[in-house]
C-alpha positions in Angstrom: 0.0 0.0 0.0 1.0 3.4 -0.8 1.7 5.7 1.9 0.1 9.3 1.6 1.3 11.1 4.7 4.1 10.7 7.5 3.1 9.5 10.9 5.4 11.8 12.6 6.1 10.0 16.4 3.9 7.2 17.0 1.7 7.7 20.5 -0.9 5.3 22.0 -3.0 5.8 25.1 -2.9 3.1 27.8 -6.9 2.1 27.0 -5.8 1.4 23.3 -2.7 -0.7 24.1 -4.5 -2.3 26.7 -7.5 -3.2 23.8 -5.1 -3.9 21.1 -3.0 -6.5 23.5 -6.2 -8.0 24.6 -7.5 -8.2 20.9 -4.1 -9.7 19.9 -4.3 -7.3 16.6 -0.8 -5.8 15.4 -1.6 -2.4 15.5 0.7 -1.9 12.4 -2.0 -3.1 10.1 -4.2 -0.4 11.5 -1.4 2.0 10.8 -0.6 1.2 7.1 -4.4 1.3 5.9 -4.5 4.6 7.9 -1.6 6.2 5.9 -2.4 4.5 2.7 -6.1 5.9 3.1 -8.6 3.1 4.3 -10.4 5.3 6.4 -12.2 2.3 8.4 -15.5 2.4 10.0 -15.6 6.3 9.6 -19.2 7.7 7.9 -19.2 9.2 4.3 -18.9 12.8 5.5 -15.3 11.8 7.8 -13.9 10.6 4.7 -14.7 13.3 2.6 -13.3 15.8 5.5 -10.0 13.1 5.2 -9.6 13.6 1.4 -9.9 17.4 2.2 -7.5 16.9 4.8 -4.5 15.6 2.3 -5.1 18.1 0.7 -5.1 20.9 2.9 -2.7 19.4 5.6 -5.6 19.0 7.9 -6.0 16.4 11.1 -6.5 13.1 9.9 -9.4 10.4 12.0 -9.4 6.5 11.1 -11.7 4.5 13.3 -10.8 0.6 12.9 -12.7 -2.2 15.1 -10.3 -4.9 16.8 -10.8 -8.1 16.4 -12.5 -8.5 19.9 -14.6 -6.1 18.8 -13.2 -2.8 20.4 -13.4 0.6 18.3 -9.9 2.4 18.1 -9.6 5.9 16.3 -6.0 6.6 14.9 -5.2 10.4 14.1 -2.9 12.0 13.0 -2.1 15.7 13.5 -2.2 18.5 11.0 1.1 19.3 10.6 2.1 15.3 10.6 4.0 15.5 13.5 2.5 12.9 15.8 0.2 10.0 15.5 -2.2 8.8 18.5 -4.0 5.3 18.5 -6.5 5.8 21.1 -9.8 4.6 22.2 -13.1 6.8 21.5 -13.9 7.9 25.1 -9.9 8.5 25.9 -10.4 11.9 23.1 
């Protein structure tokens, strides 16, 4: 897969290490379709607004669903400096 944008330093909450190690998932597939632009679970409008946002150099949102069934967002900033993989209700 093609990337599209840098990931800048890679960050991840306790809640979404905690899911992902639970999950057993290798959260590096979740970070390849996220810079290659697989979006995930996000709605029509949230992908448009991530199309605009390569673009533009806007924040970036994927929402992927583990394995054990857990939602985790990934985003990445604006300016491409950092990338977070976090759970919904740690944003």
């Amino acid at each position: 897969m093609k990337s599209l944008f840098t990931l800048g330093q890679l960050v991840a909450t306790p809640g979404a290490l905690a899911a992902i190690g639970v999950s057993g998932d290798d959260p590096s597939t979740y970070l390849v379709r996220h810079q290659s632009g697989d979006w995930g679970d996000v709605d029509a409008e949230d992908a448009r607004e991530n199309e605009l946002s390569l673009t533009h150099g806007w924040r970036l949102l994927s929402a992927y669903t583990l394995q054990s069934g857990t939602k985790i967002w990934v985003i990445t900033e604006a300016d491409r400096s950092s990338t977070c993989v976090l759970l919904p209700e740690e944003y």
